[in-house]
C-alpha positions in Angstrom: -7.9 55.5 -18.4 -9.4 55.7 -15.1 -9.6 59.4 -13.1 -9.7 59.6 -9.5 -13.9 61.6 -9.2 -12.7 64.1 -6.7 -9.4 65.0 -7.6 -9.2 64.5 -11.3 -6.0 62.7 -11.3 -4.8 59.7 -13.0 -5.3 56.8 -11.3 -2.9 53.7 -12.3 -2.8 50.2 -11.4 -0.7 48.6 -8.8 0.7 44.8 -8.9 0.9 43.4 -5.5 3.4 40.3 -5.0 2.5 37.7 -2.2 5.5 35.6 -1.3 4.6 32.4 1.1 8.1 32.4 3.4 7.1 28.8 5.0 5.0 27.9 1.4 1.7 28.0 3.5 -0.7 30.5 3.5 -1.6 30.6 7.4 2.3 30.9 7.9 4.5 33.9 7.3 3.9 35.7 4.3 6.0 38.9 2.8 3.9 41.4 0.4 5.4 43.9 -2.1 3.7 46.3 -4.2 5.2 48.2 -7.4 6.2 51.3 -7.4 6.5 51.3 -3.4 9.6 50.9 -1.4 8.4 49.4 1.5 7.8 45.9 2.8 4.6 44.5 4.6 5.3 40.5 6.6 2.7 39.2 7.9 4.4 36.7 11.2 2.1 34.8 13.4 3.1 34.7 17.1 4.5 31.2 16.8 7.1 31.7 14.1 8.3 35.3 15.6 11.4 34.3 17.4 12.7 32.2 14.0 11.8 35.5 11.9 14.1 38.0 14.1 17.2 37.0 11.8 15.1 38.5 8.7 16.9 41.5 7.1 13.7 43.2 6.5 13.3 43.5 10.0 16.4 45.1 10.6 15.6 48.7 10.2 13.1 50.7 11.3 9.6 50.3 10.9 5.7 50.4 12.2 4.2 47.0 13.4 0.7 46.1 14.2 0.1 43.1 17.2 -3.5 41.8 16.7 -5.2 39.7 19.4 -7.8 40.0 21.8 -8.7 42.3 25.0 -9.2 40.0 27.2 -11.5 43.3 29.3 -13.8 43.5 26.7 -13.5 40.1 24.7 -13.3 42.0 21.6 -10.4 42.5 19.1 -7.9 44.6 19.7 -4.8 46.2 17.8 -1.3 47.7 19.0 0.3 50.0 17.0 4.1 50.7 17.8 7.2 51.7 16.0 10.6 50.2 16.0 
């Protein structure tokens, strides 16, 4: 059994399921992990406006948009809630 060093707590394992939407894994992908009630999609720019009919997207939620700042020519993140 492994124990968290700082805490002492039980530390457990986790399955993480990948699911390729499009069957590529450059394209959209949707990620799951047990004992978690949340979703995670990965959507490239390109296929965004034939993803906006996905439930998962529905509610509310917290999205990142990675790219680059074109200022600085280095790599940038939004953060934003919807």
């Amino acid at each position: 059994m492994l124990y968290a060093i700082k805490e002492k707590t039980k530390v457990y394992g986790k399955t993480i399921k990948q699911f390729l939407i499009d069957g590529l894994p450059n394209g959209r992908v949707s990620v799951e992990i047990s004992n978690w009630i949340g979703k995670a999609l990965k959507i490239p720019r390109s296929h965004l406006k034939e993803s906006s009919n996905r439930i998962e997207l529905q509610g509310t939620g917290v999205y990142l948009l990675i790219g680059k700042n074109p200022e600085e020519l280095s790599d940038a993140v939004y953060i934003g809630e919807a």
